[in-house]
MARKEMI-252245 format. One line per 10 residues: number of its first residue (from 1); for each residue y, z negated, x negated of C-alpha. Coordinates in steps of 0.001 Angstrom, whole numbers, padded with zeros to 6 digits. Layout:
BEGIN
NUM = Y Z X; ...;
***
This chain:
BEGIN
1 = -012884 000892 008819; -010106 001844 006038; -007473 -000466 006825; -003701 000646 005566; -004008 -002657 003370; -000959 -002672 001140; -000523 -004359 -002338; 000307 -008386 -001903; 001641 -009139 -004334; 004166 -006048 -004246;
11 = 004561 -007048 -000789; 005602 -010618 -001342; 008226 -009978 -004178; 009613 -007375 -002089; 009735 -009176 001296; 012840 -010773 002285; 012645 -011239 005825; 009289 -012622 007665; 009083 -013059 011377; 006663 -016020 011926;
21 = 005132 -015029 015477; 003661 -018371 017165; 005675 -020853 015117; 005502 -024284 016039; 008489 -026702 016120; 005428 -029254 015522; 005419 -030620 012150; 001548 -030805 012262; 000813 -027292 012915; 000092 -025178 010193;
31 = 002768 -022294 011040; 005554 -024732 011232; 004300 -025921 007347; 003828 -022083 006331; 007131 -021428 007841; 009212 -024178 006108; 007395 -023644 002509; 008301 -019943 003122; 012144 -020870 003712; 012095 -023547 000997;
41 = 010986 -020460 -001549; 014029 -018243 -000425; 012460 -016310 002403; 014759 -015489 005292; 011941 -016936 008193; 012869 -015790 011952; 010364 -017793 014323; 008809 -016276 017301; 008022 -018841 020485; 008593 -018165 024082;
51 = 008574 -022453 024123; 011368 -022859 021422; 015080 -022175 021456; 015050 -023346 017681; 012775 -024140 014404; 013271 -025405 011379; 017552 -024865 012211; 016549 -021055 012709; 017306 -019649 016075; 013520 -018542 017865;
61 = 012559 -015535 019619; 011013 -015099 022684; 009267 -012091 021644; 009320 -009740 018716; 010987 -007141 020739; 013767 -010013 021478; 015179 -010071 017977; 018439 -008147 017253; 017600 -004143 015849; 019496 -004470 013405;
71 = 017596 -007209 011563; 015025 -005897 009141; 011927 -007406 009206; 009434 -007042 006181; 006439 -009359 007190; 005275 -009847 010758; 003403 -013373 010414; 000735 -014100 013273; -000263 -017718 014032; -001403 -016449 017396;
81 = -005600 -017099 018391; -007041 -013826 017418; -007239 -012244 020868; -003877 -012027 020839; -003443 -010102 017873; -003795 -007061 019067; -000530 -007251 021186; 001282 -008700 018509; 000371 -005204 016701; 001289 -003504 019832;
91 = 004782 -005265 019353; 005108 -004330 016040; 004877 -000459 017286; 007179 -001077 019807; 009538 -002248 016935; 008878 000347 015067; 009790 003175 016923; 013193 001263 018526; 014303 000810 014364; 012440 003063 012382;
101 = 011109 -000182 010780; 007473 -000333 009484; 006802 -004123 008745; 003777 -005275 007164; 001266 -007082 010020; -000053 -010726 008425; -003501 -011808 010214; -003556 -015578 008878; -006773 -016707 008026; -009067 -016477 011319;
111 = -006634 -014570 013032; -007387 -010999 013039; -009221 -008692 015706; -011198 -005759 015275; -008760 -004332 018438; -005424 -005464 016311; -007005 -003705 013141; -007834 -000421 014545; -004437 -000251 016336; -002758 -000920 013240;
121 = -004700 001742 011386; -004612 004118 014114; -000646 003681 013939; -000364 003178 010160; 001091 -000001 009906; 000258 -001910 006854; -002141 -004660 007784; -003204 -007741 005574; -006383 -009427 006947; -006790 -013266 007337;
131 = -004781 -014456 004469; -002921 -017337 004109; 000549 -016508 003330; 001228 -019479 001379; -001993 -019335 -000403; -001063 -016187 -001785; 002137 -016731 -003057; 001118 -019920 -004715; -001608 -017592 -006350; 001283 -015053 -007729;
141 = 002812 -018415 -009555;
***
């Protein structure tokens, strides 16, 4: 499989925006961490949580799809268990096609599905594969 893998580190100094799809108002959860070290280094985060009205001060999403179309999102951050990845990709089409918008999909480590990568290729949507986030931009420094 040839995933559409894009460049990280372009990626990450380019990336403004990064919607962080199961975030967790939890301190002890590893997406609430990722998400406040990503705000704390200038990212613009916009959590995604069916369970949350707000994280981290930032107003949450219900659902990708739920965010206002005239945001632009860069990164698409999945903290979802890996069977759900696949619809999170299916989400991200769904976004693209309502705003023209082609964010880059961000399996976390662990978190990525043979389904979600062949959807992702099959629609060309730029897919990194179980990275940590964080990891990588403290590798960039």
């Amino acid at each position: 499989m040839s995933l559409n893998t894009p460049d990280i580190n372009e990626v990450l100094n380019e990336s403004k925006t990064i919607a962080i799809v199961g975030c967790s108002a939890s301190e002890h959860r590893t997406s609430n961490y990722i998400a406040k070290f990503l705000k704390e280094r200038g990212y613009t985060i916009i959590p995604v949580n069916p369970a949350e009205n707000e994280i981290l001060g930032e107003k949450c999403y219900d659902a990708l799809n739920d965010i206002p179309t005239e945001t632009t999102i860069d990164i698409v951050d999945i903290f979802r268990a890996n069977e759900h990845t696949a619809g999170v990709v299916e989400e991200v089409l769904e976004w693209n096609k309502k705003t023209g918008q082609n964010p880059v999909v961000w399996t976390q480590l662990d978190v990525s599905s043979d389904e979600a990568e062949q959807k992702a290729e099959e629609s060309q949507i730029p897919y990194v594969k179980n990275k940590c986030i964080m990891v990588e931009l403290e590798r960039m420094n």
